[in-house]
gemmi code that builds the backbone of each chain (N, CA, C; Angstrom):
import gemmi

chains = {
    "A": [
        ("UNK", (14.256, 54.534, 26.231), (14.450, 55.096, 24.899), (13.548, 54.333, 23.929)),
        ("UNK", (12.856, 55.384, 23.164), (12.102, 54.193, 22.264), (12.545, 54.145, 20.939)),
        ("UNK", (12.002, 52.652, 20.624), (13.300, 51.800, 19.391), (12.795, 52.941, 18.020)),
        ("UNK", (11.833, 53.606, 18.363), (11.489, 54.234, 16.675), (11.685, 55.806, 17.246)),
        ("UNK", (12.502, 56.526, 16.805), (12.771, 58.077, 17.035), (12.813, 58.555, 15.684)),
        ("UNK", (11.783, 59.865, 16.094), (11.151, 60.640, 14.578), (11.797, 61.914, 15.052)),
        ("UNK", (12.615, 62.564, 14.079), (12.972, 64.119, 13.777), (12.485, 64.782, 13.109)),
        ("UNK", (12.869, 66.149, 13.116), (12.273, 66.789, 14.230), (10.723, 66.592, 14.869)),
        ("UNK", (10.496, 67.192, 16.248), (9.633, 66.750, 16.689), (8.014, 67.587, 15.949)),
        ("UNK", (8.132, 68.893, 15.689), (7.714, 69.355, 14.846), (8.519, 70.388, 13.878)),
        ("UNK", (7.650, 70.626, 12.754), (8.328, 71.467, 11.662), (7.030, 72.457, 11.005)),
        ("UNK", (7.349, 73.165, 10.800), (6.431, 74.867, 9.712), (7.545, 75.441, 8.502)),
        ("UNK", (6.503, 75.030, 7.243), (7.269, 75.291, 6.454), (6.422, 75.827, 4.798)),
        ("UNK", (6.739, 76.588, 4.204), (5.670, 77.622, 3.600), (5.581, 76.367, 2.491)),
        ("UNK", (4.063, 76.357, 2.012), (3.235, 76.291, 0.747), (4.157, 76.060, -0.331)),
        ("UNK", (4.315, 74.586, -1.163), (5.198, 74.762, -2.028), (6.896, 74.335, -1.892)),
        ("UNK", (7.266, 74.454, -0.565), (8.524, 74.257, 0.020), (8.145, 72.381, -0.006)),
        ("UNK", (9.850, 71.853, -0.507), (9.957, 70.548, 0.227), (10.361, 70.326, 1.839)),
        ("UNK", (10.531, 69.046, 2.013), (10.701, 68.827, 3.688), (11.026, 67.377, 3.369)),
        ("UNK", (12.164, 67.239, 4.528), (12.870, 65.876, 5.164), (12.434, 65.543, 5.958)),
        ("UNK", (11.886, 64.182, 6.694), (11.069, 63.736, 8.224), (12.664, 62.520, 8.162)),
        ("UNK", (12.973, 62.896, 9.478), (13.627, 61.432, 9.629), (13.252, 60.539, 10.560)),
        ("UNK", (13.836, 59.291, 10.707), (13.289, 58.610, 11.426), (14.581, 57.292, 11.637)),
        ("UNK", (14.512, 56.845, 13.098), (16.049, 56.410, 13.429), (15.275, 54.962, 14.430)),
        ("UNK", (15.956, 53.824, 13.574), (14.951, 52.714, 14.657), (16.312, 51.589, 15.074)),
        ("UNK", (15.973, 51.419, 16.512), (16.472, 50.162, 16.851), (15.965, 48.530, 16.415)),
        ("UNK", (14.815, 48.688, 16.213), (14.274, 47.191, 16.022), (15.545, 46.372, 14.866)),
        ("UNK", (15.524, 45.199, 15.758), (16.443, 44.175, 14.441), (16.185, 42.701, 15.284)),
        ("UNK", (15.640, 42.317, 13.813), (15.703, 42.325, 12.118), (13.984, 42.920, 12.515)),
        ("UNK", (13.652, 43.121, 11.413), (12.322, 43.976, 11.268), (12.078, 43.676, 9.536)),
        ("UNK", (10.562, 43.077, 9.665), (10.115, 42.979, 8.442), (10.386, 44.014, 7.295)),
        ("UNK", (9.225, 45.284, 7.573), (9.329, 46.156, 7.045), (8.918, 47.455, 7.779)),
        ("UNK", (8.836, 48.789, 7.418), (9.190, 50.109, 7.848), (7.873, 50.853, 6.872)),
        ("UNK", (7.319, 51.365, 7.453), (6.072, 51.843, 6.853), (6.067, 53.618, 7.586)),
        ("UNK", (6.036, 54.851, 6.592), (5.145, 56.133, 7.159), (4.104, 55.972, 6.445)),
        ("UNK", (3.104, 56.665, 8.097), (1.961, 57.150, 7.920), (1.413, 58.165, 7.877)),
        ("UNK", (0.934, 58.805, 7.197), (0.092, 60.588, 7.627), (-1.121, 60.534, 8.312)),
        ("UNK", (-1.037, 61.121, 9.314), (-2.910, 61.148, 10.663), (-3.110, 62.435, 10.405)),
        ("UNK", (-3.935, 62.677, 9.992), (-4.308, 64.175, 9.738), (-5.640, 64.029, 11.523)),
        ("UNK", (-5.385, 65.327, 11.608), (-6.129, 65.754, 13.527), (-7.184, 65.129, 13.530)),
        ("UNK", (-7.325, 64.230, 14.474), (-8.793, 63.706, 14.714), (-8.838, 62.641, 13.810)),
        ("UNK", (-8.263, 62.349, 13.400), (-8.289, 60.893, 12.189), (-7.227, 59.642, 12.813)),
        ("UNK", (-7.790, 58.621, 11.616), (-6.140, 57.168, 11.668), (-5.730, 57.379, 10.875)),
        ("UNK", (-4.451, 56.261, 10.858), (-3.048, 57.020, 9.862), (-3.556, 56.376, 8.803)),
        ("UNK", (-3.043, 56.749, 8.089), (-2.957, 56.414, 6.484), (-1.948, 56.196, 6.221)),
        ("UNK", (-1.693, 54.983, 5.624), (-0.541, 54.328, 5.025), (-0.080, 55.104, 3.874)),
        ("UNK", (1.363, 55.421, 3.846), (1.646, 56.319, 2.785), (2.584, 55.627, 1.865)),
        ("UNK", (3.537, 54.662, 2.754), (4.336, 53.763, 1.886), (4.788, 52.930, 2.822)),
        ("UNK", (5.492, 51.758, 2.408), (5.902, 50.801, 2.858), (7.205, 50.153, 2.180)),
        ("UNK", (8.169, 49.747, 3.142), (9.167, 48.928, 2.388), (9.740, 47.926, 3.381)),
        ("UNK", (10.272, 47.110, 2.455), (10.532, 45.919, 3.277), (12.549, 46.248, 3.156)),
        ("UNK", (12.954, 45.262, 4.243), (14.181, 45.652, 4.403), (15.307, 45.762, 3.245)),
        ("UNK", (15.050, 44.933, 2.609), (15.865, 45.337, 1.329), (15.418, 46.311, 0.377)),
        ("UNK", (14.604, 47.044, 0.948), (14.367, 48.151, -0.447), (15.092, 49.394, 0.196)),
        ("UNK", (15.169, 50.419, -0.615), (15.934, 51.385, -0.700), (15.077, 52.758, -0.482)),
        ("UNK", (13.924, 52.831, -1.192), (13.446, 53.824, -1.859), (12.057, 53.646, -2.492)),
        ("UNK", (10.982, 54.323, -1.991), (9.536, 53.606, -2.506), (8.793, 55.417, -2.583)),
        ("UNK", (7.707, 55.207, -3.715), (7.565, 56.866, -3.558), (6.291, 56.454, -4.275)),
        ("UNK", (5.525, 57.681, -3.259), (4.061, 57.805, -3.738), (3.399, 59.299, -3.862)),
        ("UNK", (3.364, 59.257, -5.103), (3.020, 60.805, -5.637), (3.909, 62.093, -4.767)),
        ("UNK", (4.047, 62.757, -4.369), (4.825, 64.065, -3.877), (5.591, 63.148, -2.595)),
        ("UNK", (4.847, 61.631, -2.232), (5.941, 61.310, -1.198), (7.064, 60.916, -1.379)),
        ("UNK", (8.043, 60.577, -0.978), (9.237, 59.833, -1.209), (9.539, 59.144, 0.130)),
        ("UNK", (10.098, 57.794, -0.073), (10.224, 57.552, 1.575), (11.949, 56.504, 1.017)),
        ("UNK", (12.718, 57.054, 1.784), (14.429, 56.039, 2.048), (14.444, 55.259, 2.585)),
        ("UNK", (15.220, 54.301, 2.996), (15.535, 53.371, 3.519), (17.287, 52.857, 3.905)),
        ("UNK", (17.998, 53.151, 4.784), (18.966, 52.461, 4.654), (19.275, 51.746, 6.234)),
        ("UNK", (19.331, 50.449, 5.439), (19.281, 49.207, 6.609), (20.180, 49.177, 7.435)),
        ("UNK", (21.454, 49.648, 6.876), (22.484, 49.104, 7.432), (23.066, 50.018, 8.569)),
        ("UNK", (22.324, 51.882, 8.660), (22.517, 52.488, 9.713), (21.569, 52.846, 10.276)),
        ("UNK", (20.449, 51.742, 9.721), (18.968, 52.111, 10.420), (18.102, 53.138, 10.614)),
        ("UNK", (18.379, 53.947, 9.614), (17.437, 55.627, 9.342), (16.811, 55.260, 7.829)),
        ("UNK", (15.704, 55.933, 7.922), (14.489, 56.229, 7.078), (14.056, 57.671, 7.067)),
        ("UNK", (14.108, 58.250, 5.882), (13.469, 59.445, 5.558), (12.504, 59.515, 4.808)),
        ("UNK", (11.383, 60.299, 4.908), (10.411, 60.705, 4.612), (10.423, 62.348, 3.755)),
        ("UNK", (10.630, 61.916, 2.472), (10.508, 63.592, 1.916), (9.437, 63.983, 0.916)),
        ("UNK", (8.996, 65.116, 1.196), (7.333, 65.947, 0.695), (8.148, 66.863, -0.426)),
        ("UNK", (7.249, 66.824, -1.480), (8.090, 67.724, -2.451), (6.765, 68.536, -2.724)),
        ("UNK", (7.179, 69.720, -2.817), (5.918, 70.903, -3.263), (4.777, 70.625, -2.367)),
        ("UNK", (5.116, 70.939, -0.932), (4.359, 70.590, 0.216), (3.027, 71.672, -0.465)),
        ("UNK", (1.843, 71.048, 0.162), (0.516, 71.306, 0.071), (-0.249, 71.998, 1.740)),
        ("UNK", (-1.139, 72.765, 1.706), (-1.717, 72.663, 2.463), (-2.165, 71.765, 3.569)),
        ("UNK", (-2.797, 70.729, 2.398), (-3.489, 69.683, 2.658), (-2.297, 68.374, 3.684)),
        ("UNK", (-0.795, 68.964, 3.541), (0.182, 68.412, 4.010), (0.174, 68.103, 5.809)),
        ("UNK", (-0.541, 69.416, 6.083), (-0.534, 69.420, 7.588), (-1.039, 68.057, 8.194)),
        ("UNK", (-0.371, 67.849, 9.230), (-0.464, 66.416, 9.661), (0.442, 65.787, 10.244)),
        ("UNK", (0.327, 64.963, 11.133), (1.280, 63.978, 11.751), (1.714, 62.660, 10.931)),
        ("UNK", (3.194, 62.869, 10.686), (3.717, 61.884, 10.003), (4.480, 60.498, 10.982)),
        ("UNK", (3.800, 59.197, 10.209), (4.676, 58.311, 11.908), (5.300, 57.477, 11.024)),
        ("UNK", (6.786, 57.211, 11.856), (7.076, 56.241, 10.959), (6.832, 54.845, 12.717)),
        ("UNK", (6.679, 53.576, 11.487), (6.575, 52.254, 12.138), (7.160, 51.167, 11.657)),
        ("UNK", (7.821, 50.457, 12.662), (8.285, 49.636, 12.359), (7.426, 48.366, 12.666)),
        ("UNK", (7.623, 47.160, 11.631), (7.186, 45.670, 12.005), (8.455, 44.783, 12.283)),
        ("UNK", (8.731, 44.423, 13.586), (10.009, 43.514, 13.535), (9.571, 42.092, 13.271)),
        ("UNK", (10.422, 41.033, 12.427), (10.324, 39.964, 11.970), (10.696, 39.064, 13.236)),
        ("UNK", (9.961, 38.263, 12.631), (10.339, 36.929, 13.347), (8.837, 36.318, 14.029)),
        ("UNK", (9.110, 34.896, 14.486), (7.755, 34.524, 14.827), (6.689, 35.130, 15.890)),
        ("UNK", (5.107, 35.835, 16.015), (4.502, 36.246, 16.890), (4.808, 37.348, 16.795)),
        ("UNK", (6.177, 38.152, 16.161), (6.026, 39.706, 16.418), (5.401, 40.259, 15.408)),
        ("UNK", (4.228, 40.244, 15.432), (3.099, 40.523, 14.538), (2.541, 42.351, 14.859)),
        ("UNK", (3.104, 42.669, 15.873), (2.761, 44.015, 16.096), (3.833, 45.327, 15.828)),
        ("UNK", (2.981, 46.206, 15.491), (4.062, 47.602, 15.053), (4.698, 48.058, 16.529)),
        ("UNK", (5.941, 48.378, 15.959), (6.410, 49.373, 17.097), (6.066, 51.072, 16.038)),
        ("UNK", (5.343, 51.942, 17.501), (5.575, 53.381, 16.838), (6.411, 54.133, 16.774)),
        ("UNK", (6.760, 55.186, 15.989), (7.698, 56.414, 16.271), (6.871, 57.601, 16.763)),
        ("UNK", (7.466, 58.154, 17.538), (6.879, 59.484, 17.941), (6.343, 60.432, 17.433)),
        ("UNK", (6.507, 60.110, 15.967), (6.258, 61.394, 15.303), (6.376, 62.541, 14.850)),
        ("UNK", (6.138, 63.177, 13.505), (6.640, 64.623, 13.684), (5.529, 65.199, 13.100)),
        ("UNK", (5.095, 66.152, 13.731), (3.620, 66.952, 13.175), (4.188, 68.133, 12.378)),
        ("UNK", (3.727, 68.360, 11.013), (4.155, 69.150, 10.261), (2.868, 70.310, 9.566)),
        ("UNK", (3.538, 71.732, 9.896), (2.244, 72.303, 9.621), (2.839, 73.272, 8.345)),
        ("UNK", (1.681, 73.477, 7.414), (2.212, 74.129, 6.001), (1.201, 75.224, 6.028)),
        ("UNK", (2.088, 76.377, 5.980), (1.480, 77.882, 5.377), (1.447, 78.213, 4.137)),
        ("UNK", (0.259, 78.789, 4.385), (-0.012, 79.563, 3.127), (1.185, 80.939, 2.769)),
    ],
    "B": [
        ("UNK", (-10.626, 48.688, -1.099), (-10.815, 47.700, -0.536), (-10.127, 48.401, 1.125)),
        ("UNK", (-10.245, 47.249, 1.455), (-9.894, 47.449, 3.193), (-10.157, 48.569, 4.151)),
        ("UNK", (-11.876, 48.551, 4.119), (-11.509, 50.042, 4.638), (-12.312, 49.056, 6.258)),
        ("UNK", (-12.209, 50.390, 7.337), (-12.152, 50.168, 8.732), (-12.967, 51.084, 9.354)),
        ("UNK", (-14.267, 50.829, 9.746), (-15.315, 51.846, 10.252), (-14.936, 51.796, 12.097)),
        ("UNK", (-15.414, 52.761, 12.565), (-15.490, 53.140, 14.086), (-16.856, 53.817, 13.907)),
        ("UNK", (-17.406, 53.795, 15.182), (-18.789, 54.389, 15.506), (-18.469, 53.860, 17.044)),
        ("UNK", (-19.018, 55.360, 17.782), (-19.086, 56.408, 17.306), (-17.977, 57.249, 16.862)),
        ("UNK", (-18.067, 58.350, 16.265), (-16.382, 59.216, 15.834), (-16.448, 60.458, 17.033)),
        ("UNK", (-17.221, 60.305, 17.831), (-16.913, 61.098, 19.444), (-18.309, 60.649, 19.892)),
        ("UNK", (-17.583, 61.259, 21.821), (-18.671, 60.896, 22.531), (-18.109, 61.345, 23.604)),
        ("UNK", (-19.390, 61.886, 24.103), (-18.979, 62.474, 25.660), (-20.005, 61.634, 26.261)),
        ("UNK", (-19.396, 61.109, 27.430), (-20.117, 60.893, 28.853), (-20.096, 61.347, 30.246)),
        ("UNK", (-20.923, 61.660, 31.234), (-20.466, 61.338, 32.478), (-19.325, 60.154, 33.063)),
        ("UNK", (-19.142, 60.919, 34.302), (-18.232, 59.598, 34.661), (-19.123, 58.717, 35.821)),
        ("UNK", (-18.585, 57.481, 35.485), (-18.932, 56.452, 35.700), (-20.014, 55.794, 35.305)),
        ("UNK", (-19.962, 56.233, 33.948), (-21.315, 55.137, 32.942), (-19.466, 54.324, 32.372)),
        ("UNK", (-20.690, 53.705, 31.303), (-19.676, 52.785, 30.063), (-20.759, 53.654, 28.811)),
        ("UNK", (-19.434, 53.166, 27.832), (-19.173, 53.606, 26.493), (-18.453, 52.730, 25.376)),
        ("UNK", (-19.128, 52.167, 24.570), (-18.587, 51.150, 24.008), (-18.670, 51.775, 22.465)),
        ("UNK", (-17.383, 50.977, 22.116), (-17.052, 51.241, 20.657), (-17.021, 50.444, 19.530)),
        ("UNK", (-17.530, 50.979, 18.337), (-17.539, 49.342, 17.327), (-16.296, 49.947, 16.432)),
        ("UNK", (-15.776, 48.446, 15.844), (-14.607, 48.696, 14.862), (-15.076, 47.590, 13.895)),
        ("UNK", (-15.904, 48.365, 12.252), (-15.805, 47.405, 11.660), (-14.918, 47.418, 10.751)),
        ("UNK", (-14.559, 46.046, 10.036), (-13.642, 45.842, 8.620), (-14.917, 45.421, 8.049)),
        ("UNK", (-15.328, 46.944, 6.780), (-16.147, 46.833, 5.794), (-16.515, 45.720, 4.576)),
        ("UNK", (-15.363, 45.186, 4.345), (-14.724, 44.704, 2.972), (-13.944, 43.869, 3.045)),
        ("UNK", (-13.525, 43.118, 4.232), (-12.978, 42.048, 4.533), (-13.154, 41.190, 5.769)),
        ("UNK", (-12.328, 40.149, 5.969), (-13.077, 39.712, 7.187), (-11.590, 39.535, 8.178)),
        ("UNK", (-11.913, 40.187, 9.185), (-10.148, 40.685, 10.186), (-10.424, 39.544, 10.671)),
        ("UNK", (-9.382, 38.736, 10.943), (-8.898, 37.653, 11.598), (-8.305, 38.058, 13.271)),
        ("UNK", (-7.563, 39.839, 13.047), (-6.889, 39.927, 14.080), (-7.512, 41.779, 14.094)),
        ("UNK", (-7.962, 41.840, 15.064), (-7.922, 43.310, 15.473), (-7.231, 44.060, 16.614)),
        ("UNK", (-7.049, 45.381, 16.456), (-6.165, 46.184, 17.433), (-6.829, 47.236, 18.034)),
        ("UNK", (-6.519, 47.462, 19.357), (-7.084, 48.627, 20.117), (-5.678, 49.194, 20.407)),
        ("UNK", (-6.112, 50.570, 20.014), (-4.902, 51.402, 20.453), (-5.139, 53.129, 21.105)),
        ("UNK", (-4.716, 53.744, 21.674), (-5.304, 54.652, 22.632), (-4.039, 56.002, 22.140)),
        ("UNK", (-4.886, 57.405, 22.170), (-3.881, 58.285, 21.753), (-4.088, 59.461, 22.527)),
        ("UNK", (-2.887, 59.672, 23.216), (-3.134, 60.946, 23.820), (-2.863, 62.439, 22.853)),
        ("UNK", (-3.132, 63.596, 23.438), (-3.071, 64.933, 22.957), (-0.744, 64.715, 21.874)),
        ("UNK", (-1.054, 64.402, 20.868), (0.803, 65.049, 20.918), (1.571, 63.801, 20.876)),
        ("UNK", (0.615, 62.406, 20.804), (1.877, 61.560, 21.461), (1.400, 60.614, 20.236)),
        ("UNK", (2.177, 59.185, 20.313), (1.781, 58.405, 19.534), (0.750, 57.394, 19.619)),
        ("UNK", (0.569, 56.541, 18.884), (-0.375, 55.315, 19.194), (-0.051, 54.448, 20.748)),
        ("UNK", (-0.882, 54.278, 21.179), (-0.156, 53.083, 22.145), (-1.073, 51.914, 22.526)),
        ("UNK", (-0.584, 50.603, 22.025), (-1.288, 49.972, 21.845), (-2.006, 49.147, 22.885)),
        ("UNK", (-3.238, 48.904, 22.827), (-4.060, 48.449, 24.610), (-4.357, 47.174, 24.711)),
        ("UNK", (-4.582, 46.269, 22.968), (-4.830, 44.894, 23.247), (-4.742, 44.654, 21.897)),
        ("UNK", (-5.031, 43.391, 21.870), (-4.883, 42.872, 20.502), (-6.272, 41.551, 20.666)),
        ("UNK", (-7.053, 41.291, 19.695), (-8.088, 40.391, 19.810), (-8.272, 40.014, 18.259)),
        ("UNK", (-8.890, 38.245, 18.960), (-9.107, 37.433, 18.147), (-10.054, 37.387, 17.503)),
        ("UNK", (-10.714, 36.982, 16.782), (-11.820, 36.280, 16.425), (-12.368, 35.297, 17.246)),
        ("UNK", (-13.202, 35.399, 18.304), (-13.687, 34.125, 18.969), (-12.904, 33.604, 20.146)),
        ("UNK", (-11.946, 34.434, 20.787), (-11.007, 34.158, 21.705), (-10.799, 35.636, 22.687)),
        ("UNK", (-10.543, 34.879, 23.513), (-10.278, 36.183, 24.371), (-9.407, 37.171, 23.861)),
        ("UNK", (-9.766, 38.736, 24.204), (-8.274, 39.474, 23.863), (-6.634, 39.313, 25.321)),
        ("UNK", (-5.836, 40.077, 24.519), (-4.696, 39.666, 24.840), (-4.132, 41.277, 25.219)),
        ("UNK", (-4.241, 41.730, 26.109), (-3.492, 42.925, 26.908), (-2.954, 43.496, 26.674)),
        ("UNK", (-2.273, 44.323, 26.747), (-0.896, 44.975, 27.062), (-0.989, 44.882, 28.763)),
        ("UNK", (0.592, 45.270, 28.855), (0.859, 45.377, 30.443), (0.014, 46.772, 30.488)),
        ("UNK", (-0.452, 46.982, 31.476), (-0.588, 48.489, 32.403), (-2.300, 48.347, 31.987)),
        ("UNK", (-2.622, 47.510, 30.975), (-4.011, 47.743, 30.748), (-5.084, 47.010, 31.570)),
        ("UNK", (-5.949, 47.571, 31.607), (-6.614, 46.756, 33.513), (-8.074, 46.245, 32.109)),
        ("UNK", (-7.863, 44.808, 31.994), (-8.518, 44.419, 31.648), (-10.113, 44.101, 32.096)),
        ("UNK", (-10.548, 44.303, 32.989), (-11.880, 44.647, 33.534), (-12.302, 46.027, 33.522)),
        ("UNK", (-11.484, 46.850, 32.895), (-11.404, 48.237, 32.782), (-12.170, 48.356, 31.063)),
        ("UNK", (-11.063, 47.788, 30.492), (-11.214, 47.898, 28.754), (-11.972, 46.681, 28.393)),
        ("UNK", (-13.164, 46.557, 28.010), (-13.621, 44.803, 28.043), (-13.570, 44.872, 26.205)),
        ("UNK", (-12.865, 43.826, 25.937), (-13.105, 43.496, 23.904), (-13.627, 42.902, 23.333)),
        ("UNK", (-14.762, 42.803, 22.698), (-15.400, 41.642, 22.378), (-15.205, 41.455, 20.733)),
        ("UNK", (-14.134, 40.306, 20.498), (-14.362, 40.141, 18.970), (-15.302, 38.748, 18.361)),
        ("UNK", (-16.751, 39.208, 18.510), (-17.545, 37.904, 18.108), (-17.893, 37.734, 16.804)),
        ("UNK", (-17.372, 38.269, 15.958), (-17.278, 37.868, 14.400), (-16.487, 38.408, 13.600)),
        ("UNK", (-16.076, 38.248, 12.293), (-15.034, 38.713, 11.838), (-14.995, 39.885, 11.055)),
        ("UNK", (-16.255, 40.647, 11.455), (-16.106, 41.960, 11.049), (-16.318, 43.231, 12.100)),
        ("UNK", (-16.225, 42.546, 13.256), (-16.639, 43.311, 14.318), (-16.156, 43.259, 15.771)),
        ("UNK", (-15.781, 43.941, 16.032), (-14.585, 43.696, 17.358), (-15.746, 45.238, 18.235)),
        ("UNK", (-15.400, 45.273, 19.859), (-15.949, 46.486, 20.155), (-15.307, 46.603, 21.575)),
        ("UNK", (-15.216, 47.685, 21.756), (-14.303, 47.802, 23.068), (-15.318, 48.767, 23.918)),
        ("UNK", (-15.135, 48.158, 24.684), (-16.308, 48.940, 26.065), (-15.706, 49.229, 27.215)),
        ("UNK", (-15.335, 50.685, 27.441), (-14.766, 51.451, 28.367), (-15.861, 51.559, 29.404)),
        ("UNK", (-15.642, 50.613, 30.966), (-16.350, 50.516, 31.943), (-16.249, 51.366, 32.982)),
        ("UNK", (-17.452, 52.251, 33.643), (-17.218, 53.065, 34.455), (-16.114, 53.892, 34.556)),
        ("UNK", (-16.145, 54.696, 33.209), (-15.189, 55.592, 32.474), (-14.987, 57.079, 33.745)),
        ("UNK", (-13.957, 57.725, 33.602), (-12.935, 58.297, 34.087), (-12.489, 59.583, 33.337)),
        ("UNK", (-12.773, 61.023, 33.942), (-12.040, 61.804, 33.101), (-11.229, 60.972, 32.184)),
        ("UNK", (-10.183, 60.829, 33.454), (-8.202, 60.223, 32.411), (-8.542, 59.527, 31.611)),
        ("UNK", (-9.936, 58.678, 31.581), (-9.769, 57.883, 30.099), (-10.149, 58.736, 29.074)),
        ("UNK", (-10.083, 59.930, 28.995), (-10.799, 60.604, 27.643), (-9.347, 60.703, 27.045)),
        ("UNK", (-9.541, 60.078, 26.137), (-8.387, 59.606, 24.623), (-9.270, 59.449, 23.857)),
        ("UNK", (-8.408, 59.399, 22.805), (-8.664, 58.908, 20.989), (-8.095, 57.720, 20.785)),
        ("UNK", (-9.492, 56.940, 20.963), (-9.031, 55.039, 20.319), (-9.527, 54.774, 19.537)),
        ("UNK", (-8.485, 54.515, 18.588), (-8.637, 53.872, 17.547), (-8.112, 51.894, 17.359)),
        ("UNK", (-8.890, 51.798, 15.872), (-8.677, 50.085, 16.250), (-7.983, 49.714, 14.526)),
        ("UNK", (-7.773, 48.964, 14.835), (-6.668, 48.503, 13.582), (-7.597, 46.797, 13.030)),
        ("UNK", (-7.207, 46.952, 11.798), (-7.697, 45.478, 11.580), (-6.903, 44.758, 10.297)),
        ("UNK", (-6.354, 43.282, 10.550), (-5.668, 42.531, 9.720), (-6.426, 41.103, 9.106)),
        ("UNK", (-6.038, 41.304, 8.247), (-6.376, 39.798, 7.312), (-5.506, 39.113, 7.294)),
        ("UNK", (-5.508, 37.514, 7.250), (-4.703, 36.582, 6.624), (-3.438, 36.449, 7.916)),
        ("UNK", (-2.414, 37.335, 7.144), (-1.203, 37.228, 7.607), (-0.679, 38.564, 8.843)),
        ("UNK", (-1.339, 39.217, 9.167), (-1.197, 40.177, 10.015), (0.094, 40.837, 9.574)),
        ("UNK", (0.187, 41.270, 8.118), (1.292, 41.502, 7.846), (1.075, 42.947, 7.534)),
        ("UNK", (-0.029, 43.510, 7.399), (-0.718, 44.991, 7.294), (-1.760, 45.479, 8.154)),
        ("UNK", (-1.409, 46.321, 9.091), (-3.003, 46.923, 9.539), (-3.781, 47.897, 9.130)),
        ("UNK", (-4.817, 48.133, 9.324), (-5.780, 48.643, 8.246), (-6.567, 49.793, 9.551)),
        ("UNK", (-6.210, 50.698, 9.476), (-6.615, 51.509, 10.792), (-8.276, 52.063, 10.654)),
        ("UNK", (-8.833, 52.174, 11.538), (-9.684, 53.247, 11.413), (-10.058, 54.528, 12.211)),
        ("UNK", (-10.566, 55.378, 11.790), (-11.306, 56.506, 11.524), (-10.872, 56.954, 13.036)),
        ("UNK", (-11.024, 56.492, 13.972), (-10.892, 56.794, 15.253), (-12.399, 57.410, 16.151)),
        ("UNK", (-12.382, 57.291, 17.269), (-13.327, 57.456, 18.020), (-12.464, 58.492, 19.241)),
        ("UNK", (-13.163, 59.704, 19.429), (-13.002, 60.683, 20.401), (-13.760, 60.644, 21.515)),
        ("UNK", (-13.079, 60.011, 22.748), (-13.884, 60.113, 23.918), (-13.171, 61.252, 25.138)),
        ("UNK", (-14.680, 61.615, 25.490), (-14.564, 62.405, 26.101), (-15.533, 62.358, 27.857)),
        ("UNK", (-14.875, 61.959, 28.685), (-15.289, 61.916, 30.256), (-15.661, 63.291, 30.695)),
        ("UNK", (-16.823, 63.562, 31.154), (-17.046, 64.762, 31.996), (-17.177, 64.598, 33.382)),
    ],
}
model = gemmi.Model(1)
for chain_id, residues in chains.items():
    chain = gemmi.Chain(chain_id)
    for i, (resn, *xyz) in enumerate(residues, 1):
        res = gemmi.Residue()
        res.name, res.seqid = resn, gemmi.SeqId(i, " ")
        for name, pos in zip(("N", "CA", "C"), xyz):
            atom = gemmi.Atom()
            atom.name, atom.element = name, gemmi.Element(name[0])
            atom.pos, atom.b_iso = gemmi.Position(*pos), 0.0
            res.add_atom(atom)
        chain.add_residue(res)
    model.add_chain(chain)
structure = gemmi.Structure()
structure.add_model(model)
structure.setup_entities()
């Protein structure tokens, strides 16, 4: 089972519509929790980041949750775009000494119609 | 700031040449870089991790005479896929950190392709 599980696995959803990505992690304790957007053929792009005590961090139409204590993170798109299509990942960094590397989530590829 | 070049951004070869890849950090100087390999649908998965001036450091399953890494300065790491293999045609991409390895800084990705 892997420690970072992304819901749904994919989603289609019209031009303009919002959208929920969730994301469900085992890692503990873990620095911080970062989604990314990979648009096809590209690397991710950092979209936000939070460290374990934050709640809630938002970057332009993104929004990204946080709650520590049952270990889910959501990812929500408001007035999804075209330009939205893309694989969203969430990642975790677990704390502590040497664990310097991300664990991934699987992902959820999200495609937006016109 | 921090941006992360790859060259080439695809490439097809025959099989059984090599194909090597550069990963630079434009605008900073990576202390720590990442190779990571992506299939069709799936996620990152990561193949090694390398130093500056030190050998790289594996993952299990990765056949290190297979993937060779060379990080000989701190803006330039390159991974050279030896006597390449259909199955190795993935999308690797490489990651790069400053300082505290507390952010990675991805790039662009490279599309290989085995014929």
């Amino acid at each position: 089972k892997n420690q970072v599980e992304q819901s749904p696995q994919s989603l289609i959803i019209l031009e303009g519509k919002n959208c929920t990505l969730q994301c469900n992690y085992t890692v503990s304790p873990f620095s911080n929790l970062r989604w990314y957007k990979q648009d096809t053929g590209r690397g991710p792009v950092s979209l936000t980041i939070m460290t374990f005590s934050e709640n809630t961090k938002s970057n332009g139409r993104y929004t990204a949750t946080l709650d520590a204590d049952t270990k889910q993170s959501s990812l929500h798109i408001t007035a999804s775009q075209l330009s939205d299509s893309a694989s969203y990942i969430c990642v975790v960094r677990p704390r502590g000494s040497g664990t310097y590397k991300y664990i991934f989530g699987t992902g959820t590829r999200l495609k937006v119609l016109a | 700031g921090a941006v992360v070049s790859q060259h080439p951004s695809r490439v097809i070869c025959k099989s059984g040449t090599s194909v090597k890849i550069e990963c630079r950090s434009l605008d900073f100087q990576a202390t720590t870089m990442f190779w990571y390999r992506q299939f069709p649908k799936q996620s990152l998965m990561l193949m090694a991790t390398s130093n500056e001036g030190s050998k790289a450091t594996y993952e299990q399953g990765v056949e290190k005479d297979k993937f060779l890494i060379n990080h000989a300065s701190l803006t330039l790491s390159t991974l050279t896929v030896t006597s390449a293999h259909p199955e190795d045609s993935s999308f690797y991409i490489c990651s790069a950190t400053q300082g505290s390895l507390e952010t990675q800084y991805f790039g662009p990705g490279t599309r290989l392709l085995v014929l």
